[in-house]
C-alpha positions in Angstrom: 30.9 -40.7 29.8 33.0 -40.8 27.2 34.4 -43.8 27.1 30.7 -45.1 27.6 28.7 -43.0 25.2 25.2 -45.6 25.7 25.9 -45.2 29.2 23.1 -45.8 31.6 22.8 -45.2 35.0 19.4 -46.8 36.8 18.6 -45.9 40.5 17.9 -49.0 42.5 16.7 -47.6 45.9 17.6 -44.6 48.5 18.1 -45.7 52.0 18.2 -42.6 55.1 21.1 -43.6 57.5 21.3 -40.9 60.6 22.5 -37.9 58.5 23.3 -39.3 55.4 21.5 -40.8 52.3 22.4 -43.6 50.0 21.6 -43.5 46.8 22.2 -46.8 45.0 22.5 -47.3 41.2 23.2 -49.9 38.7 25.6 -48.7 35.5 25.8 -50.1 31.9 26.6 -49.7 28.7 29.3 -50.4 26.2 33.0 -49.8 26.8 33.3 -47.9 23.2 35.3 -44.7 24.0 39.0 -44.1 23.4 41.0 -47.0 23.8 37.3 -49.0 24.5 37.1 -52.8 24.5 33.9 -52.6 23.6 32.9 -55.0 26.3 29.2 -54.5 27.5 29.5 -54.1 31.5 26.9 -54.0 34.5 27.9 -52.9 38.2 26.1 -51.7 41.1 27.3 -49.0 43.2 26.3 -46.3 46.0 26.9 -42.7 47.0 26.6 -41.8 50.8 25.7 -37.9 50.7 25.3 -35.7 53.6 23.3 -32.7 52.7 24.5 -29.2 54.1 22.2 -26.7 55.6 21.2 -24.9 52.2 19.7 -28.9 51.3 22.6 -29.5 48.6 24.8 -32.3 49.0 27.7 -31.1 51.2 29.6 -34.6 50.8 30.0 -37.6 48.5 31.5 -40.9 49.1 30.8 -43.4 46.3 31.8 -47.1 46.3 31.7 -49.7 43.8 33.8 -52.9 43.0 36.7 -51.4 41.1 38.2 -54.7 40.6 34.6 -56.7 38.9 34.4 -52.9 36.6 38.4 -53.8 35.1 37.2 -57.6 34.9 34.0 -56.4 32.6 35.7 -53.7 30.5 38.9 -56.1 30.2 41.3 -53.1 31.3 42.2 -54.9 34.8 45.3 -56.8 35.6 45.3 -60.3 35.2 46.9 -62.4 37.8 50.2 -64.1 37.6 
């Protein structure tokens, strides 16, 4: 959060899937924080949570498109 201090995190939909749930969200803001570019960037993402027997989430596996967040914040390798 830091390095995205407007940072806003929008949930797009929840999806059940046998014994998990996805949660899928859309981030953006501006990449102002230490050693920001300043660039505004906009992914998508998801978390797959299993949920233990007490109801809390028991297990996280988030996935988004690491190399689409470097190409927005202008901190990813560029070819050669």
């Amino acid at each position: 959060m830091t390095a995205f201090p407007d940072l806003r995190v929008a949930f797009d939909r929840l999806l059940f899937a046998g014994d998990r749930v996805e949660f899928y969200w859309t981030l953006e803001g501006h990449h102002t924080g230490p050693a920001g570019t300043g660039n505004y960037v906009r992914i998508s993402g998801r978390e797959s949570w299993k949920f233990g027997p007490e109801g809390l989430i028991a297990e996280s596996e988030g996935q988004f498109d690491t190399d689409e967040f470097e190409r927005q914040t202008g901190s990813g390798r560029t070819a050669s």
